[in-house]
BAVO-349402 format. One line per 10 residues: their letters; for each residue x, y, z of N, C-alpha, C, CB. Coordinates in steps of 0.2 Angstrom, whole numbers, padded with zeros to 4 digits. Glycine has a CB too. Example, Ala and Ser with C-alpha at 12.3 -4.5 7.8 and 13.67 -1.06 7.14 Angstrom:
<recs>
AS = 0066:-0028:0039:0062:-0022:0039:0066:-0016:0039:0057:-0022:0045 ~ 0064:-0011:0035:0068:-0005:0036:0064:0000:0039:0070:-0003:0029
</recs>
This chain:
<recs>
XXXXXXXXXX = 0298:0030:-0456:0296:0036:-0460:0302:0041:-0460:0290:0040:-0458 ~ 0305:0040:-0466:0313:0046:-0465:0309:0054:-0464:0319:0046:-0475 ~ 0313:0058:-0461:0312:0063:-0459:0309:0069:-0466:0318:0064:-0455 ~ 0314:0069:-0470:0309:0073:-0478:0303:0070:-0478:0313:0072:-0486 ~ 0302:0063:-0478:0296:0063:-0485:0289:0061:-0477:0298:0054:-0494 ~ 0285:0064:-0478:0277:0064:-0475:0276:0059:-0478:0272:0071:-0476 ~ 0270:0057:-0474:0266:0052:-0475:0262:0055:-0480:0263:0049:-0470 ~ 0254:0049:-0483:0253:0052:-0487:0245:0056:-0483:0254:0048:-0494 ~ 0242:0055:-0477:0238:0059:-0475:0243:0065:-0472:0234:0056:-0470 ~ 0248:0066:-0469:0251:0073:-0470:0253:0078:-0475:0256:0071:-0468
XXXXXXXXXX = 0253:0073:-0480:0253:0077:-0489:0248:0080:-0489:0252:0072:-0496 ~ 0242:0075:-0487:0235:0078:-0488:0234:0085:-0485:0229:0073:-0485 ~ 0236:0084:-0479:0232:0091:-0475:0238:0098:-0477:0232:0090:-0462 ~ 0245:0096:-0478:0250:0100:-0482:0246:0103:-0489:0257:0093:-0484 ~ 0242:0100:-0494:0240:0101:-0500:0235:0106:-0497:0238:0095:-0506 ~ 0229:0104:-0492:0224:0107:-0493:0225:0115:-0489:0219:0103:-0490 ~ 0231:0116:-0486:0233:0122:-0483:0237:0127:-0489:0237:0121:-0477 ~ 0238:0123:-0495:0242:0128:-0498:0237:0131:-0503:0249:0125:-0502 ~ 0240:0136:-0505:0237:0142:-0509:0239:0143:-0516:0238:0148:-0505 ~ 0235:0146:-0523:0236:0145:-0528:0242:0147:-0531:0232:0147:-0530
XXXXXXXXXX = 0244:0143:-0536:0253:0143:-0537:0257:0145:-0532:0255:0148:-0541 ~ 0255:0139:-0526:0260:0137:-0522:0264:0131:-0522:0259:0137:-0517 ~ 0271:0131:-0521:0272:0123:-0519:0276:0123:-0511:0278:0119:-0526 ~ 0275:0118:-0510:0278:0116:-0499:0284:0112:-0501:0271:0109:-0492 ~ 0289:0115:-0496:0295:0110:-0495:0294:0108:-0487:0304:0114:-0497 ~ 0295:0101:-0487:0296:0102:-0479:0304:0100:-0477:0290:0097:-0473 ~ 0303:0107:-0471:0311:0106:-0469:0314:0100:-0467:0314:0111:-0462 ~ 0322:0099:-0470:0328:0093:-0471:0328:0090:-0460:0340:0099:-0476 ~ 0325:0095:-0456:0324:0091:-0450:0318:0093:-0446:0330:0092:-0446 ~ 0317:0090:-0440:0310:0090:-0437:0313:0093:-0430:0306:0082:-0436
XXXXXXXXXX = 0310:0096:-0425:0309:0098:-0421:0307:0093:-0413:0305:0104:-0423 ~ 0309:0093:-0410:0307:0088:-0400:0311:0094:-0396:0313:0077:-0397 ~ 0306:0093:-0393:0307:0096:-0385:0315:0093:-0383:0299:0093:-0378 ~ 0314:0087:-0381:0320:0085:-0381:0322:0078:-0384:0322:0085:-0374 ~ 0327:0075:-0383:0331:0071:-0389:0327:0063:-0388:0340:0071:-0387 ~ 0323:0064:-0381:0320:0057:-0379:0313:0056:-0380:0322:0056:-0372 ~ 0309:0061:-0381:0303:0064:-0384:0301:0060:-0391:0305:0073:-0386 ~ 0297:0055:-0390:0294:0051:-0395:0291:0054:-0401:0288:0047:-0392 ~ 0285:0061:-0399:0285:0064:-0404:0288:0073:-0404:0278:0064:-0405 ~ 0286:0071:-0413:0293:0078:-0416:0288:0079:-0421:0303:0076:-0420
XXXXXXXXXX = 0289:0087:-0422:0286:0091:-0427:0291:0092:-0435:0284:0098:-0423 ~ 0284:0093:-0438:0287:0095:-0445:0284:0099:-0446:0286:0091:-0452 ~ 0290:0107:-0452:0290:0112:-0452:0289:0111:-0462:0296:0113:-0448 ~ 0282:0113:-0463:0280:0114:-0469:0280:0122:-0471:0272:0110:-0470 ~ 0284:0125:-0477:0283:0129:-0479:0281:0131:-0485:0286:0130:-0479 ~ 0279:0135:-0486:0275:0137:-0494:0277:0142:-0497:0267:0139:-0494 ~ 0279:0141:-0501:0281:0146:-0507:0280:0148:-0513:0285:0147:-0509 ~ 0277:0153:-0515:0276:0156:-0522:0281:0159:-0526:0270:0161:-0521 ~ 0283:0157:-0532:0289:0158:-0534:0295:0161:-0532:0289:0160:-0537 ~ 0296:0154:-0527:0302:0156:-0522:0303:0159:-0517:0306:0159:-0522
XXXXXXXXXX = 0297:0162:-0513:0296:0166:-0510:0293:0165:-0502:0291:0170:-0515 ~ 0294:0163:-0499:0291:0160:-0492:0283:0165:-0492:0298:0162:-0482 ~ 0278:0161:-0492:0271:0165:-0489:0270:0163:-0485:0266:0167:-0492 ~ 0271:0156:-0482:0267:0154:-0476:0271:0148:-0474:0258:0152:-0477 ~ 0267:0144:-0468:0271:0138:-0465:0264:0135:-0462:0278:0139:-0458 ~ 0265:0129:-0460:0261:0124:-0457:0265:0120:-0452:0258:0119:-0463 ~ 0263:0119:-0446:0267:0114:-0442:0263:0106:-0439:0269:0119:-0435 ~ 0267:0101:-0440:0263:0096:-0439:0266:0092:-0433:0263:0091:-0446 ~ 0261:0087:-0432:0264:0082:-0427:0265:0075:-0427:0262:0083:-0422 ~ 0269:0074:-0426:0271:0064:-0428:0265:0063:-0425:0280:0058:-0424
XXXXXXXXXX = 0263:0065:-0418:0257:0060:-0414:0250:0063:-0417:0258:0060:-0404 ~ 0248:0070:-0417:0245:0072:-0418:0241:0077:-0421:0246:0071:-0415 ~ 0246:0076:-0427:0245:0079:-0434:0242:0085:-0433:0239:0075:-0438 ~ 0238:0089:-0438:0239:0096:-0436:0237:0099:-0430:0236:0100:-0440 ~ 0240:0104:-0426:0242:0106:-0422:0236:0113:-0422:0250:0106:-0421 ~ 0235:0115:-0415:0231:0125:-0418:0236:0128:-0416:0223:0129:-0412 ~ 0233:0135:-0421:0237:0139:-0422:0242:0141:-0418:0235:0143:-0424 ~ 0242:0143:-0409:0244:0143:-0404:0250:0140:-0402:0240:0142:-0400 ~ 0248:0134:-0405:0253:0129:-0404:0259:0128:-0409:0248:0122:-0404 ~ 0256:0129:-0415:0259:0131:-0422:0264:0134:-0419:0254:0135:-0427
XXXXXXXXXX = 0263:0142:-0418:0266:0148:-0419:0272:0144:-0413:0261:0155:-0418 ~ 0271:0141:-0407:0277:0143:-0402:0282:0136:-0405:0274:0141:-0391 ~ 0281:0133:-0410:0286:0127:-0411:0289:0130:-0418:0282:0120:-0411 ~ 0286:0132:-0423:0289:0136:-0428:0293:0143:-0428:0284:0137:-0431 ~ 0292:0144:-0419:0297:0150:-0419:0304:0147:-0417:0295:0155:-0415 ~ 0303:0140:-0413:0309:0137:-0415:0316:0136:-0420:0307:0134:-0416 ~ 0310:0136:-0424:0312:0133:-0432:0316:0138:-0435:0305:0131:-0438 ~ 0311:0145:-0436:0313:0148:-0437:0319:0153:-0434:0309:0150:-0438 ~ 0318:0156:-0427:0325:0158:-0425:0330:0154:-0426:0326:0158:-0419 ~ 0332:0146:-0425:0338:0142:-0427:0339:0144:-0434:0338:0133:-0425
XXXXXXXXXX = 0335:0146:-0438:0338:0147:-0447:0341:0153:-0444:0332:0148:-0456 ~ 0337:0158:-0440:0342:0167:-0442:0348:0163:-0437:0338:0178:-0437 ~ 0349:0160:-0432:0356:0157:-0430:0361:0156:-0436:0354:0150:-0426 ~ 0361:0154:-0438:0363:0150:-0445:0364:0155:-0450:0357:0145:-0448 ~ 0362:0159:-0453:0363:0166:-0457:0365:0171:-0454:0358:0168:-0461 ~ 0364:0173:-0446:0369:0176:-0444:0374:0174:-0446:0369:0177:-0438 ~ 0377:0166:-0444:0385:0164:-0442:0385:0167:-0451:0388:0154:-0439 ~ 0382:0162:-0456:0386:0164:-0460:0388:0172:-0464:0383:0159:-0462 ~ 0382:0174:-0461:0381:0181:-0466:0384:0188:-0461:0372:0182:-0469 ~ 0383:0189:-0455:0387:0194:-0450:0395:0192:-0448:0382:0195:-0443
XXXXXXXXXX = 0393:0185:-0444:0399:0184:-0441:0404:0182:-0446:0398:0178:-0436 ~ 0405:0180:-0451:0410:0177:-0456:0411:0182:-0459:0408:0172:-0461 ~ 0409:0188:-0460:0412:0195:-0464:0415:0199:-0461:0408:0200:-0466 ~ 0414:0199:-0451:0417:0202:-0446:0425:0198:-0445:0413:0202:-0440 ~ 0425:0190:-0445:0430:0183:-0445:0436:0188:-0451:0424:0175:-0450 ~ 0434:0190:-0454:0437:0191:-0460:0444:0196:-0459:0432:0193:-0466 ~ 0444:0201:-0454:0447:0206:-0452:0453:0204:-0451:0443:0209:-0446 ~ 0458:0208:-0450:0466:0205:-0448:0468:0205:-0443:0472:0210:-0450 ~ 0469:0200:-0438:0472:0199:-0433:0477:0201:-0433:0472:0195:-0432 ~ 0483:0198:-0438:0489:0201:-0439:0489:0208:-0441:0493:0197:-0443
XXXXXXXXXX = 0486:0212:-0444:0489:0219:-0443:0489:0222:-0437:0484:0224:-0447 ~ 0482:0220:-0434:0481:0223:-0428:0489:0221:-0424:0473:0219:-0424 ~ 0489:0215:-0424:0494:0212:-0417:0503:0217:-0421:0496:0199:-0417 ~ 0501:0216:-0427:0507:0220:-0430:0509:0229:-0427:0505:0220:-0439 ~ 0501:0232:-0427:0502:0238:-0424:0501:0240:-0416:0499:0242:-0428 ~ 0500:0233:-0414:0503:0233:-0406:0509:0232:-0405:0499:0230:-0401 ~ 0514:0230:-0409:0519:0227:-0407:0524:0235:-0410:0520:0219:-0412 ~ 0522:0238:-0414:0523:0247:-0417:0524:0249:-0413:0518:0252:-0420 ~ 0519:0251:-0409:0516:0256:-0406:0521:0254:-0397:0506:0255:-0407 ~ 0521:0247:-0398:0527:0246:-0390:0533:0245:-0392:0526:0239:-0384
XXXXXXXXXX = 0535:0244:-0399:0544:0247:-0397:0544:0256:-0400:0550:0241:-0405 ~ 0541:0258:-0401:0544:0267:-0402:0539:0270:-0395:0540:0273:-0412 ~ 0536:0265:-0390:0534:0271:-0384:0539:0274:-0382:0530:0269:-0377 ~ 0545:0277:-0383:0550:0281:-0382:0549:0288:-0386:0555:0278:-0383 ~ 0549:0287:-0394:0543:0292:-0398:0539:0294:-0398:0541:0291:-0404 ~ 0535:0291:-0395:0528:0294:-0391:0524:0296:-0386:0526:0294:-0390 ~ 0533:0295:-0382:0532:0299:-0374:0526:0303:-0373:0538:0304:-0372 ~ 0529:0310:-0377:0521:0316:-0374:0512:0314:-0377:0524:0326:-0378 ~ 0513:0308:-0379:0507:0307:-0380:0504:0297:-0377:0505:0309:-0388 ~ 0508:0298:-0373:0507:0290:-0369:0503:0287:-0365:0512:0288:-0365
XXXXXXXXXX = 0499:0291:-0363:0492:0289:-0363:0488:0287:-0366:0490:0291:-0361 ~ 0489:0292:-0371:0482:0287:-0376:0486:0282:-0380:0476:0294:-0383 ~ 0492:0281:-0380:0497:0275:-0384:0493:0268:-0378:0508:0278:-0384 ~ 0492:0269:-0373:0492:0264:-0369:0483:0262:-0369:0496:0268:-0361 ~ 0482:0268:-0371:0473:0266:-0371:0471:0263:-0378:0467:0273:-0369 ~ 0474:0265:-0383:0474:0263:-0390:0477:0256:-0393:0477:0268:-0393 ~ 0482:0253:-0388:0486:0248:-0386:0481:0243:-0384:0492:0250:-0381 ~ 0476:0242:-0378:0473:0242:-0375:0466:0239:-0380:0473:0248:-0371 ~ 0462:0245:-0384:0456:0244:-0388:0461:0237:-0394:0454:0253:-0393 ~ 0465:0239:-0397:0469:0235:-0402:0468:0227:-0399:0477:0237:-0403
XXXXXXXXXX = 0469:0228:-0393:0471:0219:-0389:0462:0218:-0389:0476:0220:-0377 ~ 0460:0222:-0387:0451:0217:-0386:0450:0216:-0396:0440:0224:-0381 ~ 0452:0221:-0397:0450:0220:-0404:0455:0212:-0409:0451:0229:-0410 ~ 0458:0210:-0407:0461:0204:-0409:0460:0199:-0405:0468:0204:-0408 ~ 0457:0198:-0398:0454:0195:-0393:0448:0193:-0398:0452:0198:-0386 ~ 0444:0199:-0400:0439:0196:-0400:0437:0194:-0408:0435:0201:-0397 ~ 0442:0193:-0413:0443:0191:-0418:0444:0183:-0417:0448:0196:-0420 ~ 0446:0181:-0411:0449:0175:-0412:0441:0171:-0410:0457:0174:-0408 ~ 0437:0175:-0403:0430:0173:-0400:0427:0173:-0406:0425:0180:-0394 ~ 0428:0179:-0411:0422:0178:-0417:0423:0169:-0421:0424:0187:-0424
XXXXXXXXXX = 0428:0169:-0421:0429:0163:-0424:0427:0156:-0421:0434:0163:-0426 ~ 0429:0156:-0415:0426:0151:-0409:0418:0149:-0409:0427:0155:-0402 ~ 0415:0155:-0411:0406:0157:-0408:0405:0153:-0417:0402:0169:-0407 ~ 0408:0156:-0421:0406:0153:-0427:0407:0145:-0431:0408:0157:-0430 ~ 0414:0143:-0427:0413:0135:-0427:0408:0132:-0423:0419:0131:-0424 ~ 0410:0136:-0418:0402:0133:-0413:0396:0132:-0417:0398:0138:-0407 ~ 0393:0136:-0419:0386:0136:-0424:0386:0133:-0429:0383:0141:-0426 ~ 0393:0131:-0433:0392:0127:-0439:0393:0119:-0436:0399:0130:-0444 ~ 0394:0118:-0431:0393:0112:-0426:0386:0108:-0426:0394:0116:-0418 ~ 0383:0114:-0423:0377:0114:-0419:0374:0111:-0426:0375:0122:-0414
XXXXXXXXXX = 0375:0117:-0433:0370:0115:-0439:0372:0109:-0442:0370:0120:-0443 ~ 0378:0107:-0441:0379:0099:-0445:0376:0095:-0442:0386:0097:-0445 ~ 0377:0096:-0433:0373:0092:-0429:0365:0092:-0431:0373:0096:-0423 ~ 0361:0096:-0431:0357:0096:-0436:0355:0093:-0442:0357:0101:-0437 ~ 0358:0094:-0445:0357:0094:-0454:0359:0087:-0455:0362:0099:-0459 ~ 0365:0086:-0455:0368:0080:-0453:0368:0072:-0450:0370:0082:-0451 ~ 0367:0077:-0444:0369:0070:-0442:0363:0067:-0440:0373:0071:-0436 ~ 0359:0071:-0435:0351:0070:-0431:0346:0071:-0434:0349:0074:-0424 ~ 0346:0073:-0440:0341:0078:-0443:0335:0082:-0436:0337:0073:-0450 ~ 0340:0082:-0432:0333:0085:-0427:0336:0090:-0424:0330:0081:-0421
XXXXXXXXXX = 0331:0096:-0420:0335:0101:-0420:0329:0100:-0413:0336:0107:-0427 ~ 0333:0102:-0406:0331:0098:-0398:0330:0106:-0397:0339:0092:-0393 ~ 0328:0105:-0392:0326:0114:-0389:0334:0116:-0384:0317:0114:-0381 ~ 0337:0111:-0383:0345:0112:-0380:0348:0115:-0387:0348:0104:-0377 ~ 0349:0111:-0390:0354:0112:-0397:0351:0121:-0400:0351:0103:-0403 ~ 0345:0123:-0398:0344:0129:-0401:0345:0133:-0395:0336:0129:-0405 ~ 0344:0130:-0390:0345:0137:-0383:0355:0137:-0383:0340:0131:-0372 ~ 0359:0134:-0387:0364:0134:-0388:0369:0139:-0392:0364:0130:-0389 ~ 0364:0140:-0397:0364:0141:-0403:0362:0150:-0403:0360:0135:-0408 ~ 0356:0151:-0398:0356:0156:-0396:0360:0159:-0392:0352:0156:-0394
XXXXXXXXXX = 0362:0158:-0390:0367:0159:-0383:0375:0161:-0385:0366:0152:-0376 ~ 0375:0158:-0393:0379:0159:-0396:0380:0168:-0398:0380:0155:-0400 ~ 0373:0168:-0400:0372:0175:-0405:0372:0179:-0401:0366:0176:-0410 ~ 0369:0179:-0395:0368:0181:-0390:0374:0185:-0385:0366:0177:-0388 ~ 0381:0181:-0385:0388:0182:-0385:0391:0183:-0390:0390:0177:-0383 ~ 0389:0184:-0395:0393:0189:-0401:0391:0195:-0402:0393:0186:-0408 ~ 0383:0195:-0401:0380:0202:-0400:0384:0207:-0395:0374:0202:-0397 ~ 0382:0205:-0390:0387:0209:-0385:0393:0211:-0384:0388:0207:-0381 ~ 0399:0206:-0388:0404:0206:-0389:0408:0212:-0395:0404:0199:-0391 ~ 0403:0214:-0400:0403:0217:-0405:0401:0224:-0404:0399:0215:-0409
XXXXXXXXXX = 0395:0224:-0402:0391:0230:-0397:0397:0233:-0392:0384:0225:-0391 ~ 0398:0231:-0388:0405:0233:-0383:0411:0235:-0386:0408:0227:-0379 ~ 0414:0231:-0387:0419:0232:-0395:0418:0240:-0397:0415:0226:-0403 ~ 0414:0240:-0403:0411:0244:-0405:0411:0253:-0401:0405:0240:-0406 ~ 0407:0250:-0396:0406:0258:-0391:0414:0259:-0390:0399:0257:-0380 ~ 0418:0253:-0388:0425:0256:-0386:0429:0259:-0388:0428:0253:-0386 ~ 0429:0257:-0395:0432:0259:-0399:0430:0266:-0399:0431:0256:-0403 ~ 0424:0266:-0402:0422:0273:-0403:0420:0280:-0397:0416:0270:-0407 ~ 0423:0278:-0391:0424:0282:-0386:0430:0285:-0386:0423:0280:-0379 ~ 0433:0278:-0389:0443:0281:-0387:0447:0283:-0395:0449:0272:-0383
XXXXXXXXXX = 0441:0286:-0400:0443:0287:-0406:0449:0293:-0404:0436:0289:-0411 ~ 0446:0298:-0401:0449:0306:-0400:0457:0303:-0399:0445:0312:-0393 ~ 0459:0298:-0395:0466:0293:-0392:0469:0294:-0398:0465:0284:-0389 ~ 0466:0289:-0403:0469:0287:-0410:0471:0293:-0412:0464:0284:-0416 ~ 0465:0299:-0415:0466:0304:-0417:0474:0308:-0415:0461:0306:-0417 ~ 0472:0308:-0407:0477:0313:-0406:0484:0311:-0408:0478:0314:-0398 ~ 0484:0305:-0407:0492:0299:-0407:0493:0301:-0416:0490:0286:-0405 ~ 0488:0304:-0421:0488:0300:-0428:0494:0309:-0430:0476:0299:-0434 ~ 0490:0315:-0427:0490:0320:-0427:0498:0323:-0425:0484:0322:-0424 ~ 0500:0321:-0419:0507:0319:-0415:0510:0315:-0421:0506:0314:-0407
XXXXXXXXXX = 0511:0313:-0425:0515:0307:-0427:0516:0311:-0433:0513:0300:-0428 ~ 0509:0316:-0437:0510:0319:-0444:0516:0326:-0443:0500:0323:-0447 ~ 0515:0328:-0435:0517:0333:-0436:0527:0333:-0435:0513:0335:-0432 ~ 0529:0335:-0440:0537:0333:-0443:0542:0335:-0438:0539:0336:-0450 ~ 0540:0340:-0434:0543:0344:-0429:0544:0343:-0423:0540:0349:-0427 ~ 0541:0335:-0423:0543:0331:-0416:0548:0328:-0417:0539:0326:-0413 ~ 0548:0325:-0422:0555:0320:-0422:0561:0322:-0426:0553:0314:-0426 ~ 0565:0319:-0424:0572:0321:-0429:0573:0316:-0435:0580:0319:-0425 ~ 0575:0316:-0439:0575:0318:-0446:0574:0307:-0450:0585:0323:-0448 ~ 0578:0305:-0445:0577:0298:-0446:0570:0294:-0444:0584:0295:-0443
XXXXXXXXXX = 0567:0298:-0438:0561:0294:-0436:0556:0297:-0439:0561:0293:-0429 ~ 0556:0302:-0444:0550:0306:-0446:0549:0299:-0452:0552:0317:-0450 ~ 0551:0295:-0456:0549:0290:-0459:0545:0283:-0455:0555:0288:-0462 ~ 0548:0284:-0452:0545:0277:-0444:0536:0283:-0443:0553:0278:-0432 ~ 0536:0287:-0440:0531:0290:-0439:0526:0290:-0443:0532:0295:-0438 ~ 0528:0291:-0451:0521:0292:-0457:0520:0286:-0458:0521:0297:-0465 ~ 0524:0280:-0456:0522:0274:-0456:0516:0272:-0450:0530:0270:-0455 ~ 0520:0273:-0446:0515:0273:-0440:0506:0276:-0441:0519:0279:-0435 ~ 0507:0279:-0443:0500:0286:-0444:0497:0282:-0451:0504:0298:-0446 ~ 0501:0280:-0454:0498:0277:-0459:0493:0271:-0457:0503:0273:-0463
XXXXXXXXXX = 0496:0268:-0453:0495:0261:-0451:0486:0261:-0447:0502:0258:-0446 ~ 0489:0268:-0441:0485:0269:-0437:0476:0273:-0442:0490:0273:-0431 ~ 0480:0276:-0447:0472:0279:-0449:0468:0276:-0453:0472:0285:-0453 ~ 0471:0266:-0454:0468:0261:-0459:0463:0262:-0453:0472:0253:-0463 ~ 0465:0261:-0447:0459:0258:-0442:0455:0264:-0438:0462:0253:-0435 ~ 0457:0267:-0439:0454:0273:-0433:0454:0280:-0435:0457:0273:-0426 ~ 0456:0280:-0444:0455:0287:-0447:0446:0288:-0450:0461:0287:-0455 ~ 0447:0293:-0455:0440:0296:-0454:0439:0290:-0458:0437:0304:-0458 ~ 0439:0287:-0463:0432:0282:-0468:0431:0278:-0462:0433:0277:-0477 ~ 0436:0274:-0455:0436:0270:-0450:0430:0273:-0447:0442:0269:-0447
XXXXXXXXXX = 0431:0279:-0446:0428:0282:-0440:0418:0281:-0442:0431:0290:-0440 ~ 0420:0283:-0450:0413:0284:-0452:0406:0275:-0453:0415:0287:-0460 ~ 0412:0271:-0456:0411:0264:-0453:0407:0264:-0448:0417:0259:-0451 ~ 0413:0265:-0444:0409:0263:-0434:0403:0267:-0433:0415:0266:-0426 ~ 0404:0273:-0434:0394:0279:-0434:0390:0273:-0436:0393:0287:-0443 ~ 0391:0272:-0442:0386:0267:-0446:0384:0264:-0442:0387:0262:-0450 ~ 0390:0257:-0442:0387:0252:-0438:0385:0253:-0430:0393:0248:-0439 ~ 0386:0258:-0428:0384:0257:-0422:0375:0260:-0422:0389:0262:-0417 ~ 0373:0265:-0426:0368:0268:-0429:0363:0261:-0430:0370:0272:-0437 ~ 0367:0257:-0435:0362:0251:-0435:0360:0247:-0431:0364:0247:-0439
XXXXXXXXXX = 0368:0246:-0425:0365:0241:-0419:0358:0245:-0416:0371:0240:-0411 ~ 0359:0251:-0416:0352:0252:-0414:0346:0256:-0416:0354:0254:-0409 ~ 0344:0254:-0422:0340:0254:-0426:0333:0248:-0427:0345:0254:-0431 ~ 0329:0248:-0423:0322:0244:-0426:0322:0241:-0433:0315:0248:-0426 ~ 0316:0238:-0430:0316:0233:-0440:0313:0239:-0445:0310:0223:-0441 ~ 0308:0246:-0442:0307:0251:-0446:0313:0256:-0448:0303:0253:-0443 ~ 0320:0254:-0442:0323:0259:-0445:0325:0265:-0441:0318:0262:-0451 ~ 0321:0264:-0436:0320:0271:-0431:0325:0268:-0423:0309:0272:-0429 ~ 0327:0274:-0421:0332:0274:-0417:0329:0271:-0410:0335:0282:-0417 ~ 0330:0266:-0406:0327:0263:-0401:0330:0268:-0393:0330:0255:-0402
XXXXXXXXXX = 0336:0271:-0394:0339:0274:-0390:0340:0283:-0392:0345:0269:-0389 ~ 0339:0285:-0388:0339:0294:-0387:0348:0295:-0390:0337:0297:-0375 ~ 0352:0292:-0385:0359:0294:-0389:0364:0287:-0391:0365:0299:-0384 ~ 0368:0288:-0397:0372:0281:-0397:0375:0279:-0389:0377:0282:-0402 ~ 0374:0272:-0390:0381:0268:-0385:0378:0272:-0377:0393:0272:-0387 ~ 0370:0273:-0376:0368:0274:-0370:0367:0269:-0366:0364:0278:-0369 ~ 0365:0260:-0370:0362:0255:-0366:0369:0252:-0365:0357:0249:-0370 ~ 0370:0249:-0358:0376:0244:-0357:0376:0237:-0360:0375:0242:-0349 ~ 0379:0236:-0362:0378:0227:-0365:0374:0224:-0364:0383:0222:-0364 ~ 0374:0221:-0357:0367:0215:-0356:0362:0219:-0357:0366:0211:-0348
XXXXXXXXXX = 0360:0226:-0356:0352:0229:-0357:0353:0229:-0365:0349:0238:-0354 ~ 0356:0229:-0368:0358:0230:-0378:0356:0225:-0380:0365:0231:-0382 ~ 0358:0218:-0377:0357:0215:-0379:0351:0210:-0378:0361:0214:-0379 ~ 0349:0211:-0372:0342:0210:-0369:0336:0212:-0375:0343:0216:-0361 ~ 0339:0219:-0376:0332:0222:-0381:0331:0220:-0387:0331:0229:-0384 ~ 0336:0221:-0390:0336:0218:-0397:0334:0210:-0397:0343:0219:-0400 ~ 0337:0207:-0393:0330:0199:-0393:0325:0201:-0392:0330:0192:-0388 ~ 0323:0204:-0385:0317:0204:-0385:0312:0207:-0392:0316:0207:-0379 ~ 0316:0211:-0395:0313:0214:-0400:0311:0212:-0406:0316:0218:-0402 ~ 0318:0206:-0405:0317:0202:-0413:0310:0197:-0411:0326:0195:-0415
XXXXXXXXXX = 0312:0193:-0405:0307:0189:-0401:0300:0192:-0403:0309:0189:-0391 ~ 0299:0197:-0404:0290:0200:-0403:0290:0202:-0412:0288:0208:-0397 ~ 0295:0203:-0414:0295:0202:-0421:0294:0195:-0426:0301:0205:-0422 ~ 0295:0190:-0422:0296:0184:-0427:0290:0182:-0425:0302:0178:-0427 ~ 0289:0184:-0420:0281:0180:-0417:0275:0185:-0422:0280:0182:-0406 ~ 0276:0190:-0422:0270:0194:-0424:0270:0193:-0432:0271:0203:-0422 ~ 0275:0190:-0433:0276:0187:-0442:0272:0180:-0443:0286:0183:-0443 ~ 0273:0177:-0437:0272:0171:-0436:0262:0170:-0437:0276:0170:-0427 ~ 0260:0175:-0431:0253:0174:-0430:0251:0176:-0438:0249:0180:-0424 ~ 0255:0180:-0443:0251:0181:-0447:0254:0177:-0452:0249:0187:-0449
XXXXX = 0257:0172:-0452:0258:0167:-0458:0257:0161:-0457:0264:0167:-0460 ~ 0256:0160:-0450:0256:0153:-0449:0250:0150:-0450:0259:0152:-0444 ~ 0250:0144:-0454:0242:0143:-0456:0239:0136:-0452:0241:0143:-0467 ~ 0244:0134:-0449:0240:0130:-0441:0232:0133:-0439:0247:0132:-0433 ~ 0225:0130:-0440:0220:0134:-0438:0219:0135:-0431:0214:0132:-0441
</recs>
């Protein structure tokens, strides 16, 4: 029995769960505990013009499953797809960022530390943010071959998707969270660095007459990343890491959780969110 097409008593109990002007696709792979695991589950969805309203979960040995049972294997299913649209839809927009500018204005910024003696400290901590932020341009791309791996693996190759191959796949998102999250607070602690260095460089009274052009080059360069609309970006995005699925602020001030607690919550948060989706869609009785 190829993995799309059910049998036809599986059709049967598939039809009698769906609901009026629905139709069911079942997902392109099946789900085993592990790869040696005789039986594997199918992932039936239902949708009303396009629209996901429900799932059904089955079983090669044992056909429909109860709801209990339903819900912990379909959350499976489901976290590995947000695996999958994370990479493509967060990580691949972040991917997209300049390495080379960045490496360009660290290579700036260390041939004139002579021009910016009296402000060489924060040249050395801004130097510093630039290098994790190109580092972690190149992780971002790493994390995302990985998961486009893991899903070919999937889709592809096994059409099966093993509780390893998803505990993989987590552990990726998991590692880019944190990665971004950090990043992010970094940056955005050592903005005043940038500023000061942006402010020093405008002002024409430092330099003599040939390096005041080098300077607004400099200051140019430096306010694409860490001037105000930059700045305003990073508010956002850091607002959003920590934001609930209502919207509402999970933390008292920004950038107060350490990474592993940040990143700790927000799964657990998603974790109790897909589940509480789950009990009420899933139509396993």
């Amino acid at each position: 029995m190829s993995v799309n097409a059910i049998n036809q008593q599986f059709q049967e109990i598939a039809e009698k769960y769906k609901r009026e002007n629905e139709k069911y696709e079942v997902y392109p792979y099946v789900f085993k505990y592990t790869e040696t695991d005789e039986e594997f589950y199918y992932y039936i969805l239902y949708k009303k013009y396009q629209e996901g309203k429900g799932m059904l979960v089955l079983s090669s040995k044992r056909g429909l499953l109860n709801k209990q049972e339903g819900v912990e294997i379909a959350y499976f299913f489901l976290t590995h797809n947000g695996t999958a649209i994370a990479a493509t839809n967060v990580i691949k927009k972040v991917m997209k960022r300049s390495k080379k500018y960045v490496e360009e204005l660290i290579q700036l910024l260390q041939q004139n530390k002579s021009m910016l003696f009296p402000v060489q400290s924060s040249v050395n901590i801004i130097i510093n943010t630039l290098t994790i932020q190109a580092k972690n341009t190149i992780l971002f791309n790493d994390i995302y071959q990985s998961i486009l791996e893991i899903d070919n693996e999937i889709y592809d190759r096994s059409k099966t998707l093993t509780k390893e191959l998803w505990l993989r796949g987590r552990s990726l998102i998991k590692k880019y969270d944190g990665l971004i999250y950090s990043e992010f607070n970094y940056v955005f602690n050592n903005l005043h660095h940038a500023e000061k260095i942006i402010t020093y460089l405008n002002d024409e009274g430092n330099f003599i007459l040939f390096e005041r052009f080098k300077a607004k080059r400099m200051a140019k360069k430096l306010e694409k990343i860490f001037g105000k609309e930059a700045k305003a970006n990073l508010i956002k995005s850091l607002e959003g890491f920590e934001k609930d699925f209502q919207g509402n602020f999970f933390t008292k001030t920004r950038g107060e959780l350490s990474t592993d607690e940040y990143v700790q919550f927000i799964h657990q948060m998603a974790e109790n969110d897909y589940k509480r989706n789950l009990l009420r869609d899933c139509r396993n009785p």
